[in-house]
C-alpha positions in Angstrom: 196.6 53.3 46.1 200.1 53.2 46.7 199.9 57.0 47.3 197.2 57.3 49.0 198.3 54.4 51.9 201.3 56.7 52.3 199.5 60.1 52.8 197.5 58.5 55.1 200.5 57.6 57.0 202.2 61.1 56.9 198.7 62.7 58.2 198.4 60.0 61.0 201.9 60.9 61.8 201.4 64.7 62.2 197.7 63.9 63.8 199.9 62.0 66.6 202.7 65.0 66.9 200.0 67.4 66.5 198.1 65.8 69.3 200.7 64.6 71.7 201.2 67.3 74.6 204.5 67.1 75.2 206.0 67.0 71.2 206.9 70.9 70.9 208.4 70.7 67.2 205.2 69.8 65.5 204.2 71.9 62.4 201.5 73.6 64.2 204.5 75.1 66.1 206.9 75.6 63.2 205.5 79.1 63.0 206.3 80.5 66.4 209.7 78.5 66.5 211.0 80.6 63.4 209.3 83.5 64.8 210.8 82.8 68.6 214.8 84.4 67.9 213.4 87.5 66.2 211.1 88.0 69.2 213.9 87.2 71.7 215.9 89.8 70.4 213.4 92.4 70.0 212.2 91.7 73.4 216.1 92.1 74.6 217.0 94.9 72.5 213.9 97.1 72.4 211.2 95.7 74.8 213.2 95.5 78.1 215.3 99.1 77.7 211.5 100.8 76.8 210.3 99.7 80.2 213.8 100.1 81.9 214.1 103.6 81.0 210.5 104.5 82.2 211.0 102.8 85.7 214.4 104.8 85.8 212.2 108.1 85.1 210.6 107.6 88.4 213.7 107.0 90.1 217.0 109.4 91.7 220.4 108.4 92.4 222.4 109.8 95.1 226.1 108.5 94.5 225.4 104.9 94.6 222.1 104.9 96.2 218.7 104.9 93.9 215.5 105.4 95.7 212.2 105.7 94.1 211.5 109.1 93.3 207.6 109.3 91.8 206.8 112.0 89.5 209.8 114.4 90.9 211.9 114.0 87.2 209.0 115.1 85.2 208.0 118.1 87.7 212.1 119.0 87.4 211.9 118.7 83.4 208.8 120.8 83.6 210.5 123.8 85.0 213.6 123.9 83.5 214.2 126.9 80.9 216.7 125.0 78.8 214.1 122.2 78.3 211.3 124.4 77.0 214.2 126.6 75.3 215.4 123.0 73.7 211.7 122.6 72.8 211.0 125.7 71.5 214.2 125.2 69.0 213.1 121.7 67.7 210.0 123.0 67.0 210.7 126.0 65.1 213.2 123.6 63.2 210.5 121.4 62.6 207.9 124.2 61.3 210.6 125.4 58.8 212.3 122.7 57.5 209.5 119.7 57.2 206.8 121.3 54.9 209.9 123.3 52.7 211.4 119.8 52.4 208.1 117.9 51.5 207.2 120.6 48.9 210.5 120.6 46.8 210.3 116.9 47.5 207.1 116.4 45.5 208.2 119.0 43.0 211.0 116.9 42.5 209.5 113.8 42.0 206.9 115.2 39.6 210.3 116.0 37.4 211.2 112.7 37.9 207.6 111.2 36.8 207.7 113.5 33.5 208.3 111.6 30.2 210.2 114.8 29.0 213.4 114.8 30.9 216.0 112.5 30.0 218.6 110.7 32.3 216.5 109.7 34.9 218.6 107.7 36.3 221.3 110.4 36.9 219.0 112.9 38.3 217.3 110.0 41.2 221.2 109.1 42.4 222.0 112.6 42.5 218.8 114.0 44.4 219.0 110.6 46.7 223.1 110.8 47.4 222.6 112.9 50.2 221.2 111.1 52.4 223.4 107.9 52.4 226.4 110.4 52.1 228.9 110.6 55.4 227.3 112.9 58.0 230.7 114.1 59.6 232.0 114.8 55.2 228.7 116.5 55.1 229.4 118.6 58.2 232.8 119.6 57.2 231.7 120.8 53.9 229.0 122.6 55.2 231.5 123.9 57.7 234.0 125.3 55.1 230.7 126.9 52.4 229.3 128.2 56.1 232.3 129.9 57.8 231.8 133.6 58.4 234.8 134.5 57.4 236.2 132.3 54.1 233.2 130.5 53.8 232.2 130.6 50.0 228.3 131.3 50.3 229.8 134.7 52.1 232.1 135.5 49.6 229.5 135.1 46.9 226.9 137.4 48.8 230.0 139.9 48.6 229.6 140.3 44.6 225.4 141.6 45.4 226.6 143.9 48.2 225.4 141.9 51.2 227.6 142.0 54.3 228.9 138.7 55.8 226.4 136.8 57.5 227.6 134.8 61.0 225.8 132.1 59.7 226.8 129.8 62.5 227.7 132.2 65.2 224.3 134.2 65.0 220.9 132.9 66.8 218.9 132.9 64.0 221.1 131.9 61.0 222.3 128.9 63.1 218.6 128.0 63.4 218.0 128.6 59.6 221.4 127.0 58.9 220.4 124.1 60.1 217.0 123.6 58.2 219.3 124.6 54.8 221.8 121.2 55.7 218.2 119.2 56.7 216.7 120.0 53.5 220.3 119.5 51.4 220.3 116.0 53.3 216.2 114.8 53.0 214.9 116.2 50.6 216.1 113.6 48.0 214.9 110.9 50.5 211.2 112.0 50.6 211.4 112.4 46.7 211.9 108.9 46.1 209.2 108.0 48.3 207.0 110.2 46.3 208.2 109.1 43.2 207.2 105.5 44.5 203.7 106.2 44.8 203.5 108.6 41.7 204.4 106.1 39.6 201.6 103.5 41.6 198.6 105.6 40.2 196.9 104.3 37.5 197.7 106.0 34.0 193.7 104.9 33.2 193.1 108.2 35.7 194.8 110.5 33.7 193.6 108.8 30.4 190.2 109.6 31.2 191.1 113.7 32.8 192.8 114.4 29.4 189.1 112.9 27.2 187.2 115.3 29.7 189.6 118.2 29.0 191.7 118.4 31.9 194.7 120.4 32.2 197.9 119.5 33.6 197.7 121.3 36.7 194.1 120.1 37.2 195.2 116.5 36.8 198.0 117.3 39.5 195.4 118.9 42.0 192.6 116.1 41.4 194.5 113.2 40.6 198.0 113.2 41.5 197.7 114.8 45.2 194.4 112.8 46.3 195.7 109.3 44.9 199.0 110.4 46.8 197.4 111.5 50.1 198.7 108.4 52.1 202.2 108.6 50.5 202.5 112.5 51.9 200.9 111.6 55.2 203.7 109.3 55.5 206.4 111.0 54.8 205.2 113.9 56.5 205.5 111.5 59.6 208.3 110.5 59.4 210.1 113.6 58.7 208.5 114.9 61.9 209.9 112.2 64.1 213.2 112.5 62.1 213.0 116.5 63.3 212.2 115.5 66.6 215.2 113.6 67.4 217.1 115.4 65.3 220.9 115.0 67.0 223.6 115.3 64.3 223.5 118.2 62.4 223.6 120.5 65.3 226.0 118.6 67.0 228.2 118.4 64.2 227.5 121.6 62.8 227.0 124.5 65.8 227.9 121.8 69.3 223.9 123.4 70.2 225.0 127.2 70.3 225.4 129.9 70.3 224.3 129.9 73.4 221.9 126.9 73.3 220.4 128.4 70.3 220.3 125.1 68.7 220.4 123.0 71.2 217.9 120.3 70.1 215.6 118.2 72.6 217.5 114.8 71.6 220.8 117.2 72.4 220.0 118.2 75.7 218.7 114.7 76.4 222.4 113.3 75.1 223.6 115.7 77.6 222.4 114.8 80.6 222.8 111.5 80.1 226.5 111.2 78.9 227.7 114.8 80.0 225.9 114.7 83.5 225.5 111.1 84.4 221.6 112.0 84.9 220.0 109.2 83.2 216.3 109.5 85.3 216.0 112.8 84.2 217.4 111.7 80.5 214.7 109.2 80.3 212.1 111.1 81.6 213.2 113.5 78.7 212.5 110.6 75.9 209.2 109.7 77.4 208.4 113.3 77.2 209.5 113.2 73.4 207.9 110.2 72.6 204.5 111.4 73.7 205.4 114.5 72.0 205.6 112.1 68.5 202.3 110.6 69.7 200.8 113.8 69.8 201.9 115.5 66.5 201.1 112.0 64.5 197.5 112.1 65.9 197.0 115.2 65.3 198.4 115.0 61.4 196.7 111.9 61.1 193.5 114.3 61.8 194.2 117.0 59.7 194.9 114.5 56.8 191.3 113.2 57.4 193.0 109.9 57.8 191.1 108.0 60.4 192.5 104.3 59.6 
């Protein structure tokens, strides 16, 4: 009784806080006043620069006057040759380096998934170091095995007869350069995503394949890849937005040459912005890249037959 008296107490309390209009910190509100920092700063941090930098992509500045200025950025951006020649290197990164690094990703992480090979552990740190390792040691190693002249991959070539290759200096080896150090860095990445949803699907599939008579690489085809659809249509878009503002690599790695060779769409946006002082066109730049991602989820999301 005793109990009961004081429960209805409590609940006539929160009744009364509940129902009072001016009483903010009642627990229907305790939700949204835990929630209210986290929103504060991502309305701060992300929400105000997102709409900052597209009212400054209709704007011009003239010293230290800034007029409205329409669609005039996005007509410049539109024809300038270094944009599309920025565009057409991202790209051709992109169609290299993303479905190379996805399939020795899931190659790997098939290895991983196998009961046969021994120190696990060793082989997931090893495959995963390079992407938490330093970008600038990485670029400095990459530097010295690259270097045309001393660099050891050329030296090796030497012993099969194949001449030194600029692989920095030259258009195309900068471009393929460039996927090599993407894959180096990623590919361990995407593996342990893989692996993740590998080891997700149930073993009662596979139980079942071997009764019928499967195979190995049957189960892989009609098991392990349909069960894993999502998990590849994820890392496949993420790895394509990584690509698109892919910055550090060629920046460390070639400074966007020879000759804007690899000059990247985030590089030239970088550019204009802290090299120029342009930051309308710079931003109409990123909203041109972000409808670019828009475009090339959609249209994965389609081919993966993915309609959620």
């Amino acid at each position: 009784m005793k109990n009961s008296s004081y429960g209805e107490v409590v609940n006539e309390s929160i009744k009364k806080k509940s129902g009072s209009k001016r009483s903010f910190d009642n627990p229907r509100n305790a939700p949204y006043i835990f929630l209210m920092p986290a929103l504060i700063f991502f309305l701060l941090f992300t929400g105000y620069p997102i709409v900052y930098s597209f009212i400054l992509s209709l704007q011009q500045s003239e010293g230290n006057v800034t007029t409205f200025a329409g669609l005039d950025n996005y007509i410049r951006l539109f024809q300038d040759p270094i944009f599309y020649e920025s565009l057409s290197n991202t790209l051709i990164i992109l169609v290299l380096q993303v479905p190379i690094m996805l399939f020795f990703a899931l190659i790997l992480a098939v290895l991983m998934n196998s009961t046969m090979l021994k120190a696990k552990g060793f082989f997931r740190v090893a495959y995963f170091s390079p992407a938490v390792a330093s970008l600038v040691s990485a670029a400095v190693i990459f530097l010295l095995l690259l270097n045309p002249d001393y660099g050891l991959i050329n030296y090796l070539l030497s012993f099969i007869g194949i001449d030194k290759i600029g692989w920095l200096n030259h258009p195309v080896w900068a471009k393929i350069s460039i996927v090599l150090v993407m894959i180096w860095r990623w590919t361990g990445y995407n593996m342990v995503i893989l692996l993740a949803g590998m080891q997700n699907i149930s073993n009662d599939l596979y139980e079942a394949a071997r009764i019928d008579g499967a195979g190995k690489v049957r189960q892989f085809f009609s098991i392990t890849i349909p069960q894993l659809k999502p998990v590849i249509l994820f890392t496949a878009i993420v790895s394509t937005i990584g690509t698109l503002q892919l910055f550090d690599e060629p920046y460390n790695l070639t400074g966007g040459g020879p000759v804007n060779a690899t000059t990247t769409i985030t590089m030239y946006l970088y550019q204009n912005a802290f090299e120029y002082f342009d930051f309308e066109y710079a931003s109409a730049i990123a909203y041109v890249v972000v409808v670019l991602i828009a475009l090339l989820s959609f249209i994965q999301f389609k081919l993966a037959g993915d309609d959620e």
